[in-house]
C-alpha positions in Angstrom: 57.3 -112.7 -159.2 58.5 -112.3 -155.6 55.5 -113.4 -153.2 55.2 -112.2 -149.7 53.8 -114.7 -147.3 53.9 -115.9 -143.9 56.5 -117.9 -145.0 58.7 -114.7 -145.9 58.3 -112.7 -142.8 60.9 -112.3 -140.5 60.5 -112.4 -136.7 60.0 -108.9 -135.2 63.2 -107.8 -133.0 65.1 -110.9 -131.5 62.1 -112.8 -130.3 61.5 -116.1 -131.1 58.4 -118.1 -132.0 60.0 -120.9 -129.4 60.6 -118.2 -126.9 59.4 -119.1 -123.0 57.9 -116.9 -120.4 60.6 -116.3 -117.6 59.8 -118.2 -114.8 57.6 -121.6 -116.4 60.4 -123.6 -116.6 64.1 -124.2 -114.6 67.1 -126.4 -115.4 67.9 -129.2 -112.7 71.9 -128.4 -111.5 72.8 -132.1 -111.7 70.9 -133.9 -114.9 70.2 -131.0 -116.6 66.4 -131.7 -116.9 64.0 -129.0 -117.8 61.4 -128.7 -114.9 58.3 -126.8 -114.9 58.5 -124.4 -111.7 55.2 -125.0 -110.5 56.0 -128.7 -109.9 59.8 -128.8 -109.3 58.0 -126.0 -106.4 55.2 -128.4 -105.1 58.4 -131.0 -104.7 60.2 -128.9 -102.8 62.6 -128.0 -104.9 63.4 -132.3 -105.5 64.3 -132.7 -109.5 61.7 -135.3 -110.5 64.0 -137.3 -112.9 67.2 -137.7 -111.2 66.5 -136.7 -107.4 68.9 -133.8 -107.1 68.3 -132.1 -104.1 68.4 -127.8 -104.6 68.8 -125.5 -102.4 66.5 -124.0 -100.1 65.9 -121.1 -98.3 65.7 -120.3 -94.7 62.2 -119.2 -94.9 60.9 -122.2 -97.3 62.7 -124.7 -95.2 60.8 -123.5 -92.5 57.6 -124.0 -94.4 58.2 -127.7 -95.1 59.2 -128.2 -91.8 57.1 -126.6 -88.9 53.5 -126.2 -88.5 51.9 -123.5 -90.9 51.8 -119.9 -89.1 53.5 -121.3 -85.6 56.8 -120.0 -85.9 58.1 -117.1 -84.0 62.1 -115.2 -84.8 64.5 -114.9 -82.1 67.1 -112.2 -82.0 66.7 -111.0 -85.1 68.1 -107.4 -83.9 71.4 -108.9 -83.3 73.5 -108.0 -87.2 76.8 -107.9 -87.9 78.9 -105.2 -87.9 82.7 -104.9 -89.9 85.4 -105.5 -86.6 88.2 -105.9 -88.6 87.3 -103.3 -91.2 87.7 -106.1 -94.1 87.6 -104.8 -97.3 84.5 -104.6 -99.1 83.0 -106.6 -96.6 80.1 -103.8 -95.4 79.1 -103.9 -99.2 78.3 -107.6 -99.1 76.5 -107.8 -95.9 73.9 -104.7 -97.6 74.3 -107.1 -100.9 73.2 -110.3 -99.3 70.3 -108.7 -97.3 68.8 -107.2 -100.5 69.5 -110.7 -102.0 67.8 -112.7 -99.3 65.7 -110.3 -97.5 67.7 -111.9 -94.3 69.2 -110.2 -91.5 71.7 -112.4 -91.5 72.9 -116.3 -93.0 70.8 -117.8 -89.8 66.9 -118.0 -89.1 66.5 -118.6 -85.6 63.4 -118.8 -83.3 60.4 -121.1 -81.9 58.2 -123.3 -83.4 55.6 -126.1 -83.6 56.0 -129.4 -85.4 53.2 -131.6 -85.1 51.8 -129.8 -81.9 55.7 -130.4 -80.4 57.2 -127.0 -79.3 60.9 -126.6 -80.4 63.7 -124.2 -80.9 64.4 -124.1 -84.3 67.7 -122.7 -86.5 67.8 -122.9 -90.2 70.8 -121.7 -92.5 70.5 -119.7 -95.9 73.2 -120.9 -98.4 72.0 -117.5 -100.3 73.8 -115.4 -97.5 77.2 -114.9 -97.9 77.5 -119.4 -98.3 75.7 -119.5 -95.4 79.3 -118.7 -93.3 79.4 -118.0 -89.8 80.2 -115.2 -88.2 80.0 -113.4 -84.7 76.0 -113.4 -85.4 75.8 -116.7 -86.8 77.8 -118.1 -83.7 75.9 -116.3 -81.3 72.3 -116.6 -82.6 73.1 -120.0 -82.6 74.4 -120.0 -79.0 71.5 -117.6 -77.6 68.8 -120.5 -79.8 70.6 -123.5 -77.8 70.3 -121.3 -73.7 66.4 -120.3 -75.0 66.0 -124.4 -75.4 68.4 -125.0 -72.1 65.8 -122.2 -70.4 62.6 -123.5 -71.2 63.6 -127.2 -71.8 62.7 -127.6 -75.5 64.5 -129.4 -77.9 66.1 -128.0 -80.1 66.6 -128.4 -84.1 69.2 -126.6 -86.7 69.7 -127.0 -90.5 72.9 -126.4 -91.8 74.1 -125.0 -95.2 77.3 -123.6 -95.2 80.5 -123.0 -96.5 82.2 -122.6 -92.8 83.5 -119.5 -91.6 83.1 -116.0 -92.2 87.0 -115.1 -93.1 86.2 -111.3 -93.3 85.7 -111.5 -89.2 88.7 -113.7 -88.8 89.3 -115.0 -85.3 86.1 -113.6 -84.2 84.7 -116.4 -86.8 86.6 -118.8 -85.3 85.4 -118.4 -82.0 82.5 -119.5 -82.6 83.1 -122.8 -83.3 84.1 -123.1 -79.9 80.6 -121.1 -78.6 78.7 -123.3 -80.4 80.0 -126.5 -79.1 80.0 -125.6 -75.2 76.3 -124.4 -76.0 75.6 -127.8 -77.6 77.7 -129.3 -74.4 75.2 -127.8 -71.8 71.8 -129.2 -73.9 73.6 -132.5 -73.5 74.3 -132.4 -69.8 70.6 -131.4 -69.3 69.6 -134.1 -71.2 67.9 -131.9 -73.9 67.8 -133.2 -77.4 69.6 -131.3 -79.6 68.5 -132.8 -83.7 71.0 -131.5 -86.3 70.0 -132.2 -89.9 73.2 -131.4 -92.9 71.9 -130.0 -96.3 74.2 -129.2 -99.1 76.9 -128.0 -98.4 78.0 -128.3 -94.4 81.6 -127.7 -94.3 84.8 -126.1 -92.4 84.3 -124.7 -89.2 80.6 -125.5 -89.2 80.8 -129.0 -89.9 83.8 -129.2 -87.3 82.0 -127.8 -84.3 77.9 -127.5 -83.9 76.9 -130.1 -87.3 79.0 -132.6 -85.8 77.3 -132.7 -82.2 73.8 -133.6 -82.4 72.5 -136.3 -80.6 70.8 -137.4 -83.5 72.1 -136.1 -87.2 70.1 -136.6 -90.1 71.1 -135.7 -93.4 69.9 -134.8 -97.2 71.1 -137.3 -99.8 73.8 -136.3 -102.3 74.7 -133.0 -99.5 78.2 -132.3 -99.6 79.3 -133.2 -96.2 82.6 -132.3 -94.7 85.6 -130.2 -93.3 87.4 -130.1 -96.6 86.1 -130.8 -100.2 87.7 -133.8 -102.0 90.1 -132.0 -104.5 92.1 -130.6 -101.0 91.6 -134.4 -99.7 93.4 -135.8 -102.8 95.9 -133.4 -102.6 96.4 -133.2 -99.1 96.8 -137.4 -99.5 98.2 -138.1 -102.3 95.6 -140.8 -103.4 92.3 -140.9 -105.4 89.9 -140.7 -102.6 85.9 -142.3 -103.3 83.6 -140.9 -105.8 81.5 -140.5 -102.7 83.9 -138.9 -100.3 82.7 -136.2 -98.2 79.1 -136.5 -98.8 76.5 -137.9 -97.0 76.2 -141.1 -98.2 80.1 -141.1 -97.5 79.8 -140.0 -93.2 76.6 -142.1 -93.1 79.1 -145.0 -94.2 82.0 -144.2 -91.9 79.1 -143.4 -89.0 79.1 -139.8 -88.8 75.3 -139.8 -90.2 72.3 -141.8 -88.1 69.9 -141.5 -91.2 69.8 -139.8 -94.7 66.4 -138.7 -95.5 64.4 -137.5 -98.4 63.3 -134.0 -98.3 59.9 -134.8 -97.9 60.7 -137.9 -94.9 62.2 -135.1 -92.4 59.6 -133.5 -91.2 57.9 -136.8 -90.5 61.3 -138.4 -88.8 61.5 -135.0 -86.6 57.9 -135.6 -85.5 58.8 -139.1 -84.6 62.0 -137.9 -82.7 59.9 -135.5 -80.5 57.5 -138.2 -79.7 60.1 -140.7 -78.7 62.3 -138.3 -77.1 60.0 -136.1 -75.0 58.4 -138.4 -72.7 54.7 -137.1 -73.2 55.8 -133.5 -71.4 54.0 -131.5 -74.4 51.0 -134.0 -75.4 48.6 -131.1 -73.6 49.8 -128.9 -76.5 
């Protein structure tokens, strides 16, 4: 006698009685923990076991960072365009704006953070590795004159992979932009805070990320010009577990601080306070 049962039923379709809703649960990078959303969310994207630091973007570094509702874009009509008429590379500028719902890899305007006025610049890995171009470079450099102008400091994130290679030289350039921008907010005595997330490499990390008068840094970030595979080959030698990461330039004294996620926005507040001499208090 054959009996049907619960026990001889077979799942409908492919589904699963273990089967979980997309979007409850994500998979740290580093330790492979699962992580319910809501939480590894209301950590700011911090896994809760190991520490791993994720990626953010623009817009929710922004939120973390300045005070809710004060800040206000800056050229955003500036875009790029295809000067070298690079291959493919019109198709991934519309790709990464669909992606990131970005007009380009750099957020740039003004902002409050604890009643302090700043100019403010984030990165978005999610853009094209968060490379800079013609844009990038001169968003960057029009962000660092508005501060120059109306004497504010001014504060950039980075995340990127360096520069753009499908604007060649033009991408090069602005290495050069970007420092002699970050020159003149040094001559005028205007503090200029840059804080490295994961990655800052290349050309970024060789021209703007390097000149800060005060650089903080994410734990764990991958910090450098070169990644350590091209460093062991380049020397010949096993370089350290460490090298090129933030822990490794805060060593070697390329970093003031590293900071959790949640301690920058209190160490920026801080900064402005020492560094401002009480001009803003009536804000």
């Amino acid at each position: 006698m054959v009996r049907s049962g619960w026990f001889s039923r077979k799942p409908n379709g492919n589904k699963s009685s273990t089967d979980i809703p997309a979007g409850i649960v994500t998979k740290c990078q580093r330790c492979n923990e699962i992580l319910f959303v809501r939480d590894f969310e209301r950590n700011s994207k911090v896994c809760t076991k190991c520490g791993f630091h994720h990626k953010l973007s623009a817009y929710e570094r922004l939120e973390i960072t300045v005070d809710e509702g004060s800040f206000q874009p800056l050229n955003e009509h500036i875009i790029s365009r295809d000067p070298l008429n690079f291959i493919e590379y019109p198709a991934k500028l519309e790709k990464a704006q669909t992606n990131t719902k970005l007009t380009e890899a750099i957020v740039t305007g003004t902002a409050f953070i604890d009643n302090k006025p700043v100019v403010i610049g984030v990165s978005d890995f999610g853009y094209m590795g968060g490379s800079m171009g013609s844009v990038v470079g001169e968003r960057i450099s029009r962000a660092m004159e508005y501060g120059l102008a109306h004497r504010l400091p001014v504060i950039l994130f980075t995340a990127s992979g360096g520069a753009r290679m499908q604007e060649g030289l033009l991408s090069l350039m602005q290495m050069a932009k970007t420092s002699a921008s970050a020159g003149k907010l040094r001559n005028e005595g205007i503090l200029y805070v840059c804080v490295l997330t994961d990655p800052t490499t290349g050309g970024v990390y060789a021209s703007y990320a390097c000149l800060g008068d005060v650089i903080l840094a994410e734990p764990g970030a991958v910090v450098g010009f070169a990644g350590r595979r091209v460093g062991n080959q380049d020397t010949g030698v096993n370089l350290p577990d460490n090298f090129q990461t933030s822990e490794f330039q805060a060593e070697h004294g390329m970093v003031d601080r590293i900071l959790q996620r949640k301690e920058i926005r209190p160490a920026l507040a801080l900064l402005l306070k020492l560094f401002d001499g009480g001009r803003h208090n009536d804000r």
